[in-house]
C-alpha positions as CSV (number, residue, x, y, z in Angstrom):
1,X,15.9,-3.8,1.7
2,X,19.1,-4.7,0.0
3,X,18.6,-3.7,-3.3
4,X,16.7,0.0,-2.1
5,X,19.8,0.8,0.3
6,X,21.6,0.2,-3.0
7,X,19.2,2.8,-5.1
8,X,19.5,5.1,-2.5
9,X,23.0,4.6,-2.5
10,X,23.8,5.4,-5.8
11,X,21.3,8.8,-5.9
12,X,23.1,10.6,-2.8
13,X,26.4,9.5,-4.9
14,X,25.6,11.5,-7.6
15,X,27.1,15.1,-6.2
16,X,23.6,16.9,-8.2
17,X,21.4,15.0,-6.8
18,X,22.8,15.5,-3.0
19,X,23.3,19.8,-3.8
20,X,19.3,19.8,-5.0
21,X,18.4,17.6,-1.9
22,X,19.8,20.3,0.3
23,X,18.4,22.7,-1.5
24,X,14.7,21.2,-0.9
25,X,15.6,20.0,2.6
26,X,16.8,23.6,3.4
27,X,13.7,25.0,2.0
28,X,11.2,22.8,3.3
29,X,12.5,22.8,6.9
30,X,11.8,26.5,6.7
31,X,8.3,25.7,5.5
32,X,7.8,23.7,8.3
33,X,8.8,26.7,10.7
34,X,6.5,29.1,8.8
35,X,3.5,26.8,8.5
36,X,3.9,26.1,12.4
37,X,4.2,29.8,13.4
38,X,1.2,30.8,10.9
39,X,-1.0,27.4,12.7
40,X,-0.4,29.1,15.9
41,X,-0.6,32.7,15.2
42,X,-4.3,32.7,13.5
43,X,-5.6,28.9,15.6
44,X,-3.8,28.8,18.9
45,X,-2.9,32.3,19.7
46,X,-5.2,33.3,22.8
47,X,-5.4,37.3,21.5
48,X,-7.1,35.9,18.7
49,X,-9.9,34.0,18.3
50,X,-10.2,32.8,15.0
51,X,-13.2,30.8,13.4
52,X,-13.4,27.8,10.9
53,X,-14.6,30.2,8.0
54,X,-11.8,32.6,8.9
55,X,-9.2,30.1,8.7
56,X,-10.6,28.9,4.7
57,X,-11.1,32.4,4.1
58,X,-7.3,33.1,4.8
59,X,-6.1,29.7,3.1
60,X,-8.0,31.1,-0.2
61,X,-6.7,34.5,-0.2
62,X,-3.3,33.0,0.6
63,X,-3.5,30.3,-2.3
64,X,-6.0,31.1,-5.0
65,X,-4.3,34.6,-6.6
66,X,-1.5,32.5,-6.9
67,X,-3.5,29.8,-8.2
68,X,-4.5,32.3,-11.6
69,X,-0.8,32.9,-12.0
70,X,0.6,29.5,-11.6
71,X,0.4,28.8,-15.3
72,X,2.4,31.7,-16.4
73,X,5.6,31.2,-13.6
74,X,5.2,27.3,-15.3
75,X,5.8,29.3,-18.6
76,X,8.9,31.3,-16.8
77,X,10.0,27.9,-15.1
78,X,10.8,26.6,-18.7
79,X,12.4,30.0,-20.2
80,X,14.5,30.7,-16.8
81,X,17.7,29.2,-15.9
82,X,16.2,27.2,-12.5
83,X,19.4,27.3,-11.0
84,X,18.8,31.3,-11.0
85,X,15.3,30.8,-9.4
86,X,15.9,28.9,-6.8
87,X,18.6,31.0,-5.3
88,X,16.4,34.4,-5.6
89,X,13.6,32.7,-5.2
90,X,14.8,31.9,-1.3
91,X,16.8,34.6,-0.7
92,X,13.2,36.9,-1.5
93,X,11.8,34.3,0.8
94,X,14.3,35.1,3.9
95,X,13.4,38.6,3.4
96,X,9.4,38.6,3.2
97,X,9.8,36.3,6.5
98,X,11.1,39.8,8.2
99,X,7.9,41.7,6.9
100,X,5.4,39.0,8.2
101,X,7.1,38.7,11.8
102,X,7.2,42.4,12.1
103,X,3.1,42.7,11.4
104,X,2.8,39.2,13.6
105,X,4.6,41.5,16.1
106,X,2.3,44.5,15.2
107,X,-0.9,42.4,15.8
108,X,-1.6,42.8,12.1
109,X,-4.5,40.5,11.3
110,X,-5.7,42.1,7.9
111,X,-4.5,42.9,4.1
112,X,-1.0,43.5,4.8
113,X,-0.8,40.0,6.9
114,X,-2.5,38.5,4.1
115,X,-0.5,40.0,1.0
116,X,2.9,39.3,3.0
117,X,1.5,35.5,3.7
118,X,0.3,35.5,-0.1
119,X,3.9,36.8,-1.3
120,X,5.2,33.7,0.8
121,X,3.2,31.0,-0.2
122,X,3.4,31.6,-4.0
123,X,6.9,31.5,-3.8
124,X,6.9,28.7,-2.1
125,X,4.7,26.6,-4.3
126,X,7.3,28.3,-7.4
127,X,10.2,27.0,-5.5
128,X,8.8,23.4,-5.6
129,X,7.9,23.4,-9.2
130,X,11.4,24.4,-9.8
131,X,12.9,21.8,-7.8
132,X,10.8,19.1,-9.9
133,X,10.9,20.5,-12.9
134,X,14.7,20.2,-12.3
135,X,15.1,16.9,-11.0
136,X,15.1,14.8,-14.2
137,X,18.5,17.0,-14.7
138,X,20.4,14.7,-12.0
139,X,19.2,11.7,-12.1
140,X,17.3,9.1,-14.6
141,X,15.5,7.1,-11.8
142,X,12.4,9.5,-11.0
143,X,10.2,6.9,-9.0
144,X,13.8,6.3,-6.4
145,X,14.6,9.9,-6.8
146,X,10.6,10.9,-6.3
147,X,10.6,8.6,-2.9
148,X,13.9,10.1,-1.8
149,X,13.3,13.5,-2.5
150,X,9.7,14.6,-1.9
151,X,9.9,12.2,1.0
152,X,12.7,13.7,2.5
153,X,11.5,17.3,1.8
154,X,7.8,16.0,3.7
155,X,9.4,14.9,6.4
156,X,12.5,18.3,6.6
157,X,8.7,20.5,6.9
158,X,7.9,18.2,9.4
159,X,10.9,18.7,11.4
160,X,10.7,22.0,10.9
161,X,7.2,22.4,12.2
162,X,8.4,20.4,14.9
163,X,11.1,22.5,16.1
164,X,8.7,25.5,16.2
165,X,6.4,23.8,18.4
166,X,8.8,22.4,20.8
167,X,10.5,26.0,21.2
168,X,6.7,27.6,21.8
169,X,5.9,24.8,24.3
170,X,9.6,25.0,26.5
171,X,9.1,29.2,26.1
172,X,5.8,29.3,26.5
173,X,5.0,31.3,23.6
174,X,1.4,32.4,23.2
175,X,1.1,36.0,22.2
176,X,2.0,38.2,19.1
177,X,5.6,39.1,20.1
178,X,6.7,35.4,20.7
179,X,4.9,34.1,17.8
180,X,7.0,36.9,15.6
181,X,10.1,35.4,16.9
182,X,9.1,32.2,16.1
183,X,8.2,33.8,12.7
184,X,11.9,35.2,12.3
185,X,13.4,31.1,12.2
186,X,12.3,30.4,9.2
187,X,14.3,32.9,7.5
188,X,18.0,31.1,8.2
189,X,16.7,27.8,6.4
190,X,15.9,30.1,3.2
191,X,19.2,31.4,3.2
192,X,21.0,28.0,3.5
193,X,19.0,26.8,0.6
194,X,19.6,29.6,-1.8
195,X,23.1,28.9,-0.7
196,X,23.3,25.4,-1.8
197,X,21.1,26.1,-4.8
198,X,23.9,28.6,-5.8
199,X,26.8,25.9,-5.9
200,X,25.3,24.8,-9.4
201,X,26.9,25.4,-12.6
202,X,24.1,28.5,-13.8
203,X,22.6,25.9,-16.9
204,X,22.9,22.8,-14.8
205,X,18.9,22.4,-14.2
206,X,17.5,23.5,-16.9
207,X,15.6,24.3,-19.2
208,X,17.6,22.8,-22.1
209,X,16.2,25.2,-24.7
210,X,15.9,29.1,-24.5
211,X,12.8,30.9,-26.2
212,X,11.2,34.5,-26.2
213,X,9.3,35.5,-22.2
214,X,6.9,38.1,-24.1
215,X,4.2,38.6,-23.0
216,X,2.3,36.6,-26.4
217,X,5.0,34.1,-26.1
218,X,4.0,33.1,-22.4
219,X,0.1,33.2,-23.7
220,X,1.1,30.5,-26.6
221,X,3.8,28.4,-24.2
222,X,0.8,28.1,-21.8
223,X,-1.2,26.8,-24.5
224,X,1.2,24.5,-25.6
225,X,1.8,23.2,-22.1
226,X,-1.9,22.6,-22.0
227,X,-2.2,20.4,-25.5
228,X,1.2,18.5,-24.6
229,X,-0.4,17.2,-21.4
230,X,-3.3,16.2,-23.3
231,X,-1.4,14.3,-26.1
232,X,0.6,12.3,-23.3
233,X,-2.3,9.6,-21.9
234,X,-1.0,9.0,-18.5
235,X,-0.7,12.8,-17.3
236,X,-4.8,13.9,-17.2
237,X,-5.9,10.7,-15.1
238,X,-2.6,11.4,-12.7
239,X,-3.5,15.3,-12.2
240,X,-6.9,13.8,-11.7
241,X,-6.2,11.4,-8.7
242,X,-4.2,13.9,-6.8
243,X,-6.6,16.6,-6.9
244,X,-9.3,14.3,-5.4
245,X,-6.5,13.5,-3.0
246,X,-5.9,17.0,-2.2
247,X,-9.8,17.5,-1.7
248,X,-10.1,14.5,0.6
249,X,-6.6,16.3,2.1
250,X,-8.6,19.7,2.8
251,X,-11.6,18.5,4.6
252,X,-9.4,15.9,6.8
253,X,-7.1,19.0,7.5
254,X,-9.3,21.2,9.0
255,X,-11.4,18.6,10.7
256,X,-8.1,17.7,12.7
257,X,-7.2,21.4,13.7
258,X,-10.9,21.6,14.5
259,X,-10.7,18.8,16.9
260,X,-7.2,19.2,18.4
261,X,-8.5,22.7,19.3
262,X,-11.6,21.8,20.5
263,X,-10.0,18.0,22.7
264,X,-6.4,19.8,23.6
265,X,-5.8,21.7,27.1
266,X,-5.3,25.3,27.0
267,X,-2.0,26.4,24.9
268,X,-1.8,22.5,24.0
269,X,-4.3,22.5,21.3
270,X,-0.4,23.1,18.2
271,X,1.0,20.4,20.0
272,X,-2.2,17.8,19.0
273,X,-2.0,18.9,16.0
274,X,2.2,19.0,15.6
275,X,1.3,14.9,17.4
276,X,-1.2,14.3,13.9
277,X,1.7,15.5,11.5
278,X,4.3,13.7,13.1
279,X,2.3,10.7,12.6
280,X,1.7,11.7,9.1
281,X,5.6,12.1,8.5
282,X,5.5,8.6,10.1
283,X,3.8,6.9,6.9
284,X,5.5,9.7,4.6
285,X,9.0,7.7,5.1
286,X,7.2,4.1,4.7
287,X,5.9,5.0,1.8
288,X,9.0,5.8,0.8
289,X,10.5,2.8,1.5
290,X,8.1,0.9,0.0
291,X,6.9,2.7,-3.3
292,X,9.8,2.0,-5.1
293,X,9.6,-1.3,-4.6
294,X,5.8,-1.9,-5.0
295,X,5.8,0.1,-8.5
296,X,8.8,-2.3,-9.5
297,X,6.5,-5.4,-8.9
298,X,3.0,-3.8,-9.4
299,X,3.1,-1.3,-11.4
300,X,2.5,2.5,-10.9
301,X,-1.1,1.8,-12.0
302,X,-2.1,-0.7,-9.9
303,X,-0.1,0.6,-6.9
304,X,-1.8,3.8,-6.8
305,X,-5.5,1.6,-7.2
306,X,-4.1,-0.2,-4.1
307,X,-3.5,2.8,-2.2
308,X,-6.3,4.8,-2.9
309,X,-8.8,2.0,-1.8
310,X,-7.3,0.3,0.9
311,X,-6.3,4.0,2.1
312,X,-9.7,4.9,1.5
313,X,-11.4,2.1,3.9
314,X,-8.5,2.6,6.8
315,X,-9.0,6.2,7.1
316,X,-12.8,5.4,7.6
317,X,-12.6,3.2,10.1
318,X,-9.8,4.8,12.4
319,X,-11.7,8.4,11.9
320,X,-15.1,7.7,13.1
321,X,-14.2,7.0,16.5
322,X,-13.1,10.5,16.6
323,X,-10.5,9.9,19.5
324,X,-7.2,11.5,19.8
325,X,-5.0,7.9,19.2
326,X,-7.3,6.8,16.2
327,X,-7.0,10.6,14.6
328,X,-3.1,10.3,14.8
329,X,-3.4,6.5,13.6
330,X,-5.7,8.0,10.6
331,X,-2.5,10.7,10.1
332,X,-0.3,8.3,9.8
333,X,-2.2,6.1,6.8
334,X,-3.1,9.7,5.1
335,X,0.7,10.2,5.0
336,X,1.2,7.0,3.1
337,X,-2.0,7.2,0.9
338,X,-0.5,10.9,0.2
339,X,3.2,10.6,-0.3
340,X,2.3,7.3,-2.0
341,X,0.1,8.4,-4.5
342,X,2.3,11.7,-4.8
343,X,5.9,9.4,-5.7
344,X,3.6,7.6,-8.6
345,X,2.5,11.0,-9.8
346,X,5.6,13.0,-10.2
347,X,6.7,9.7,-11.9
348,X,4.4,9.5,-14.2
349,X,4.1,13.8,-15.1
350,X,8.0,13.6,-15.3
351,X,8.3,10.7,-17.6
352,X,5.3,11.6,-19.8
353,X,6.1,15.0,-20.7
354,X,9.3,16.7,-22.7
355,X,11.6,18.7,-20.4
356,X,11.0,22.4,-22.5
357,X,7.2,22.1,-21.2
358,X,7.9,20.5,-17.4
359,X,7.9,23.4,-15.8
360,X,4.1,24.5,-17.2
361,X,3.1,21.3,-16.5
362,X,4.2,21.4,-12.6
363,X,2.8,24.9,-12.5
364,X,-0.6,23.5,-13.9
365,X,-0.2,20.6,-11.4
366,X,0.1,22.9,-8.2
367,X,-2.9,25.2,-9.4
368,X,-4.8,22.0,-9.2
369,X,-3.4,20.9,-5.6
370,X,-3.8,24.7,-4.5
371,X,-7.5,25.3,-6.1
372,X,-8.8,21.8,-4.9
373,X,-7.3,22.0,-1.0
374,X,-9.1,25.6,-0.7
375,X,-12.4,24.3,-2.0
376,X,-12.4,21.3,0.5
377,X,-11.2,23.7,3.1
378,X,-13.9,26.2,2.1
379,X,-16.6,23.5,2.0
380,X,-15.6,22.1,5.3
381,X,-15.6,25.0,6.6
382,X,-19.3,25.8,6.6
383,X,-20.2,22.1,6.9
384,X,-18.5,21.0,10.0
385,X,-19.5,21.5,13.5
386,X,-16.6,24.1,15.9
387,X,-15.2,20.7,17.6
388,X,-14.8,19.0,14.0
389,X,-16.6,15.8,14.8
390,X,-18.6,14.8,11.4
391,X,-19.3,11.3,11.1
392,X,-20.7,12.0,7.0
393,X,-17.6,13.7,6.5
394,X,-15.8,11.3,7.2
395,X,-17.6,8.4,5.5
396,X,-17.6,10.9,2.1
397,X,-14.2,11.1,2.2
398,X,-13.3,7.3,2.3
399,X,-16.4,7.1,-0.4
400,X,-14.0,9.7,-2.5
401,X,-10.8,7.4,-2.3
402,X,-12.8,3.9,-3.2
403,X,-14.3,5.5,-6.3
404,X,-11.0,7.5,-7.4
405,X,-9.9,4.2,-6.9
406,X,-12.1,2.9,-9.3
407,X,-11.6,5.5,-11.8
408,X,-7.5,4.5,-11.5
409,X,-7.9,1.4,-12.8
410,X,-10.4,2.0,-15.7
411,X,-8.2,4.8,-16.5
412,X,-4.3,4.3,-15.6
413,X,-4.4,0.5,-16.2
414,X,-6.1,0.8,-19.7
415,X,-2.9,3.0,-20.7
């Protein structure tokens, strides 16, 4: 404990780190609100009844047209100043939050809701690539600086999700005009954010090199990205484990809104669900705590073959029961298993690959993560029953964890 007080320590003493912290914190707390307010607009929100193929159909229209793009805003992350996109980045954000709650308000539940929550969302995902791709830039201990910071940011969209639900439970929020209220929060923790973000020197982040944004330039930057990822060995098995994780992440997802609907007293059914995150932010910060220190003594390689399996086996057995204690038990492993696995990761894509091609290779890394959680979302969709109770599911996912497992160490330990 000792000695990760002291990394800890000397991160927040670095005055860069702390400003990009608050930068992510700010963000991500506002993510929280939004992602809470969304949840119970289209799930919980008694003038609409939405079903399971509605909700995947929304989650790919929100996430896979930014999903084709991702690549090329890698390409920009690396010719931009990321200083520059961050703070316009969430200050665009505080804005399109106005234009969602006034169609949540409006009752809007078609195209212009969905290109408003589209606009969001890929920003969002272009925000976090940023704040990666510019972390090497304030510190030389990623693994710390990855437990700290992702952590921290899990956990500030936690919070944030929180706080929305506790206001819509004390007011008693439950129709479109309260829901837009709600909507309206997250806009002040976008403007904080793009605040802090603009205390940085403008070249502080990054990129370290400038080169041409044409159009042809982006086209053969892209392709680069691609080739330098395959030259570096650790970085293909890495974006291969977490996008297994981020399928197994998509089927558990919607099976627990499924059930927390189906278990949950009327205008409860956000709160179960807000219980199952919390939990999940629960093993988010103990992973944390104890990633650094595993990865010191195990490795990254074998640390992430340890999670994956004995993750894999846990979430089996505290699933199947399909109660509401053992489905906030199985959030909590799912949040170490994730944040876990994610610390190693970023670890591993930040040391492996040069800083001029980081930004492409984050951008590649959430079009994975984006593309594999709306396939599993889709699939579940159709395959599980309106209360989310599927026993195969379940066993299939903990199958999928043991054998990426496997895969780990035949692939990361060889290298």
């Amino acid at each position: 404990m000792r000695q990760a007080g002291t990394t800890v320590r000397s991160l927040l003493a670095r005055p860069d780190f702390r400003r990009l912290l608050a930068t992510r914190l700010s963000a991500q707390f506002g993510d929280g609100v939004l992602q809470a307010t969304l949840a119970g607009t289209v799930l919980f929100n008694p003038q609409r009844a939405t079903d399971p193929v509605a909700v995947a159909a929304a989650f790919a229209v929100l996430l896979l047209p930014y999903s084709l793009v991702g690549p090329f805003a890698g390409v920009w992350l690396d010719r931009w100043r990321r200083r520059q996109v961050l703070v316009h980045a969430d200050l665009l954000r505080a804005a399109l939050v106005g234009v969602l709650a006034l169609l949540v308000a409006g009752g809007s539940t078609g195209l212009p809701f969905l290109l408003a929550g589209l606009a969001l969302f890929s920003v969002a995902r272009f925000v976090l690539s940023a704040l990666s791709a510019a972390l090497p830039h304030t510190t030389v201990d990623l693994v710390p600086a990855n437990a700290l910071s992702t952590t921290s940011g899990a956990v500030a969209t936690v919070v944030g999700g929180a706080a929305a639900v506790a206001v819509q439970q004390v007011a008693g929020i439950a129709g479109d005009a309260g829901y837009a209220l709600l909507t309206l929060g997250a806009a002040g923790p976008y403007l904080l954010a793009a605040a802090a973000a603009a205390g940085f020197p403008p070249g502080a982040l990054g990129p370290d090199g400038t080169a041409d944004s044409s159009a042809r330039q982006v086209l053969v930057g892209l392709v680069a990205g691609v080739r330098h990822v395959r030259a570096r060995p650790p970085a293909v098995p890495a974006l291969a484990v977490i996008t297994v994780h981020r399928l197994c992440f998509g089927v558990l997802t919607l099976m627990t809104l499924l059930f927390s609907r189906a278990t949950a007293p009327p205008g409860a059914g956000l709160l179960g669900v807000g219980t199952a995150v919390a939990a999940g932010a629960v093993g988010t910060l103990l992973a944390a705590a104890v990633t650094p220190g595993a990865v010191r003594r195990l490795g990254t390689a074998r640390w992430v073959t340890l999670l994956l399996a004995l993750g894999g086996v846990l979430l089996t057995a505290l699933a199947l029961p399909f109660l509401p204690v053992t489905v906030v038990l199985a959030g909590a492993v799912l949040g170490f298993l994730g944040q876990g696995v994610k610390i190693c990761v970023d670890a591993t894509l930040q040391q492996a690959v040069d800083d001029d091609v980081r930004g492409r290779v984050f951008s590649v890394y959430d079009v994975l993560v984006n593309v594999g959680y709306v396939v599993a979302l889709l699939a579940a969709a159709f395959l599980l029953p309106a209360d989310g109770v599927s026993p195969p599911a379940v066993v299939a996912v903990g199958t999928a964890y043991v054998l990426t497992a496997l895969y780990a160490a035949r692939a990361l330990l060889r290298r």
